[in-house]
C-alpha positions as CSV (number, residue, x, y, z in Angstrom):
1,X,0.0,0.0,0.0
2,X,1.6,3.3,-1.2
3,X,1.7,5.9,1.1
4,X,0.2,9.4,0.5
5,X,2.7,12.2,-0.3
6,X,4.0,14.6,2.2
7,X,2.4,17.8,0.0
8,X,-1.2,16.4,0.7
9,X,-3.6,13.7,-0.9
10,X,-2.6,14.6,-4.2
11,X,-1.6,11.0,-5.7
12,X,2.0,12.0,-6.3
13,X,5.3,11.2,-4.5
14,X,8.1,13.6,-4.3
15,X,9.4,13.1,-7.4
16,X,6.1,14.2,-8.9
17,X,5.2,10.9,-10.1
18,X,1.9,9.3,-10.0
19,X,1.8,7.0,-7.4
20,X,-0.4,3.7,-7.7
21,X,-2.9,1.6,-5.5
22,X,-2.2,-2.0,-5.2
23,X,-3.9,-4.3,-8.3
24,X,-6.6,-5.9,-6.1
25,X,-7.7,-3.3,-4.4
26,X,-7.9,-0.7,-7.6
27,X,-10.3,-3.4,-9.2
28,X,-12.4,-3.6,-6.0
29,X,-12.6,0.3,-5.4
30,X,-13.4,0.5,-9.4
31,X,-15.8,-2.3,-9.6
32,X,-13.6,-4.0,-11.9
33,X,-12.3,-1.3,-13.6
34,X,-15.9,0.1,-14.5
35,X,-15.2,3.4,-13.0
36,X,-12.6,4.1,-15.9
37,X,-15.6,4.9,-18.2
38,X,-14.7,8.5,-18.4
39,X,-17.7,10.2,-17.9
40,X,-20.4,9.7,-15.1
41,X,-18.9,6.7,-13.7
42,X,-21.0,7.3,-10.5
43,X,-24.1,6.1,-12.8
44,X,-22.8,3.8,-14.4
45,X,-21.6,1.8,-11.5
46,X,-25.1,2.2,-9.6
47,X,-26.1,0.5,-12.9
48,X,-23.6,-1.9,-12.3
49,X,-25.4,-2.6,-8.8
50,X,-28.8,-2.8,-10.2
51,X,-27.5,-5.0,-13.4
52,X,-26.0,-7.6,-10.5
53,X,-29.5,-7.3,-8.5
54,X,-31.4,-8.9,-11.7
55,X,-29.0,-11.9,-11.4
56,X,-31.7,-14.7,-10.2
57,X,-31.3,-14.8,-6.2
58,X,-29.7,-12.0,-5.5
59,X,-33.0,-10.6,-4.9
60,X,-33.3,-12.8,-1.8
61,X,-32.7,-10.4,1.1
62,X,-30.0,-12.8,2.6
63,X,-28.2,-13.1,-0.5
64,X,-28.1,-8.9,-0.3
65,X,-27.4,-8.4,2.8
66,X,-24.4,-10.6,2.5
67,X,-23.0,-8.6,-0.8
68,X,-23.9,-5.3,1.2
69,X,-22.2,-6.4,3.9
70,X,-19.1,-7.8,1.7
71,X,-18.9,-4.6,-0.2
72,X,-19.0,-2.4,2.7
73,X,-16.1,-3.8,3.8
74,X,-14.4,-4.3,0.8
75,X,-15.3,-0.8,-0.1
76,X,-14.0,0.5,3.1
77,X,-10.5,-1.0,2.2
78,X,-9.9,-0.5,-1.2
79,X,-11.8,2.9,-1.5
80,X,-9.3,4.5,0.9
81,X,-6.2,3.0,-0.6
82,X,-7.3,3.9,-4.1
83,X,-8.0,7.8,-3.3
84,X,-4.9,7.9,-1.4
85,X,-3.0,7.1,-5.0
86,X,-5.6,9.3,-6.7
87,X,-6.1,12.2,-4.9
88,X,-9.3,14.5,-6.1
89,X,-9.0,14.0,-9.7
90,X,-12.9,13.8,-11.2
91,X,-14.4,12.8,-14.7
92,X,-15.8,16.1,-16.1
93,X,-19.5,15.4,-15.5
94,X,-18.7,14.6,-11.8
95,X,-16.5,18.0,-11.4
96,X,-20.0,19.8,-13.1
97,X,-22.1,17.9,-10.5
98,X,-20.1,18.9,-7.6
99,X,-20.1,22.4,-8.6
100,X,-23.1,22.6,-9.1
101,X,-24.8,20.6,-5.8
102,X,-21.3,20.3,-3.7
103,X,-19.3,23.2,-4.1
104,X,-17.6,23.8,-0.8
105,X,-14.4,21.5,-1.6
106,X,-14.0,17.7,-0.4
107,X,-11.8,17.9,2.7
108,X,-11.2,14.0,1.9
109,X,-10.3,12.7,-1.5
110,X,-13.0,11.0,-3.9
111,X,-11.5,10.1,-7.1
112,X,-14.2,9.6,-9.8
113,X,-13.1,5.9,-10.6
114,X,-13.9,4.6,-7.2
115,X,-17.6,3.4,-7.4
116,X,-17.8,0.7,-5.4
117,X,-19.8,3.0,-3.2
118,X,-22.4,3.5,-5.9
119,X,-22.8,-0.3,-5.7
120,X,-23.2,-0.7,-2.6
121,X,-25.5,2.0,-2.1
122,X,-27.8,0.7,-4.8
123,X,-27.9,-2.7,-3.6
124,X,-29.1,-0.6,0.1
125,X,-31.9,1.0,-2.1
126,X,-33.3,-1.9,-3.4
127,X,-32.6,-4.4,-0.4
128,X,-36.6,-6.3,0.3
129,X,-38.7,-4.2,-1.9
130,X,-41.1,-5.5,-4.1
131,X,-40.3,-7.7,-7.6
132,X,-41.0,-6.5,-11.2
133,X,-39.3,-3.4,-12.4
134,X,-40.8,-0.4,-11.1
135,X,-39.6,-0.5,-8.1
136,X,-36.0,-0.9,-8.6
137,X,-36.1,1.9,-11.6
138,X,-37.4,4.6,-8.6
139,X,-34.9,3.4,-6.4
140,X,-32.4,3.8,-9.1
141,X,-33.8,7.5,-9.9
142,X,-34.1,8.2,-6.0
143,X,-30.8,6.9,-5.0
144,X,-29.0,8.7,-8.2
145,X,-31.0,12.3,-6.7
146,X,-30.1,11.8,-2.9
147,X,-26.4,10.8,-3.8
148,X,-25.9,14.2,-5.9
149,X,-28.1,16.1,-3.4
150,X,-26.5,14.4,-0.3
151,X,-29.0,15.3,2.5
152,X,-28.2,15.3,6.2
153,X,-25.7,12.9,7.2
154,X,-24.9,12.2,4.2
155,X,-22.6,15.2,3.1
156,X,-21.4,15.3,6.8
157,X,-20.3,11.5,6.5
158,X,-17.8,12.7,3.8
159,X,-15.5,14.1,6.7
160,X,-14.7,10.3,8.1
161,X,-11.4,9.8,6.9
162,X,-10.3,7.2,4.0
163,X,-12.7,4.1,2.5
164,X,-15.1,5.7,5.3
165,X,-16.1,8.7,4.1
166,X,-16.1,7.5,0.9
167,X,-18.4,4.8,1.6
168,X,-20.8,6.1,4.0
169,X,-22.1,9.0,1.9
170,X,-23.7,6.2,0.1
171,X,-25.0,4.0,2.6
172,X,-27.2,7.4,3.8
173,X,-27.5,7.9,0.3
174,X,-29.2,4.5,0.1
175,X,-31.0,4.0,2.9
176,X,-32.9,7.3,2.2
177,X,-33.8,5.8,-1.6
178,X,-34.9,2.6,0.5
179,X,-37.1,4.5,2.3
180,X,-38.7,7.0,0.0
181,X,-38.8,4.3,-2.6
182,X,-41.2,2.2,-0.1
183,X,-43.3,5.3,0.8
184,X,-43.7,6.0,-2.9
185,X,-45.2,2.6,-3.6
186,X,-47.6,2.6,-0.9
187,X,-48.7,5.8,-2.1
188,X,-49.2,4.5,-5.3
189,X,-50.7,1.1,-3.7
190,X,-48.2,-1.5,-5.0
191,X,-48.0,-4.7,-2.7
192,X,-45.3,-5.8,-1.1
193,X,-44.6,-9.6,-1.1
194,X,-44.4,-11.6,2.3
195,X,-40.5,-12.0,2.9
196,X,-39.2,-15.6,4.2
């Protein structure tokens, strides 16, 4: 694991060049390397999480609980070790976001590739509600809104140092989509099935 410079957590060493996170945990952190995609990786790994969520059984509750579990603290690890190499660097959509919903600056780095928090919040959103697909598109919709929008904790859980902060955002992020997602579909009087 590379340590962070002594100018700040800029990703560089003293010699100016980029340093880099370890193999295993830059494909965690990334979501196998999905957060690359150079523009809104944030979306396109909470697709990622609701792509994995139509695989048969991992609607079961105890099959998502496990992976949220697992990728929380996976998340937590990787996440940290990955913006320590990468500092604040952003895709161009994400630095438009964040000026534009987050300006006051990031007192922890965030790098744009890391979207294993994404995935993780998404599975929170959609963790025991209803089958079919109307329900997981307004959790997607929801969880994309409160994860820009970052309502109280969420923006406050950005000041927990490394993977933490990273991570937790999210988990807010998603249990808020859970929620609002749930009161949504009583108010629109769609069943929910009796869980094991």
């Amino acid at each position: 694991m590379n340590s962070t410079s002594p100018s700040g957590n800029n990703g560089t060493s003293d010699t100016g060049k980029r340093e880099s996170a370890p193999l295993l945990a830059t494909a965690l952190a990334t979501a196998m390397f999905v957060g690359y995609i150079p523009w809104a990786s944030g979306t396109i790994g909470t697709l990622l999480g609701l792509a994995i969520y139509f695989i048969p059984g991992v609607q079961r509750p105890e099959i998502l609980i496990t992976l949220i579990a697992l990728g929380l603290i996976a998340g937590v690890m990787s996440a940290g070790a990955v913006a320590r190499a990468e500092g604040h660097r952003l895709t161009k959509t994400a630095i438009i976001a964040k000026a534009r919903f987050q300006p006051e600056k990031s007192i922890h780095p965030d790098p744009s590739i890391v979207v294993i928090d994404e995935v993780v919040g998404m599975w929170i959103s959609l963790l025991a509600l209803p089958g079919g697909i109307s329900a997981p598109i307004i959790a997607f919709v929801l969880f994309r809104a409160l994860d820009i929008l970052k309502p109280f904790p969420a923006r406050q859980m950005e000041h927990l140092s490394g993977g933490w902060g990273i991570m937790m955002d999210d988990v807010v992020a998603g249990v808020y989509a859970n929620i609002a997602t749930r009161l949504l579909l009583i108010a629109l009087h769609v069943p929910f099935p009796d869980l094991p």
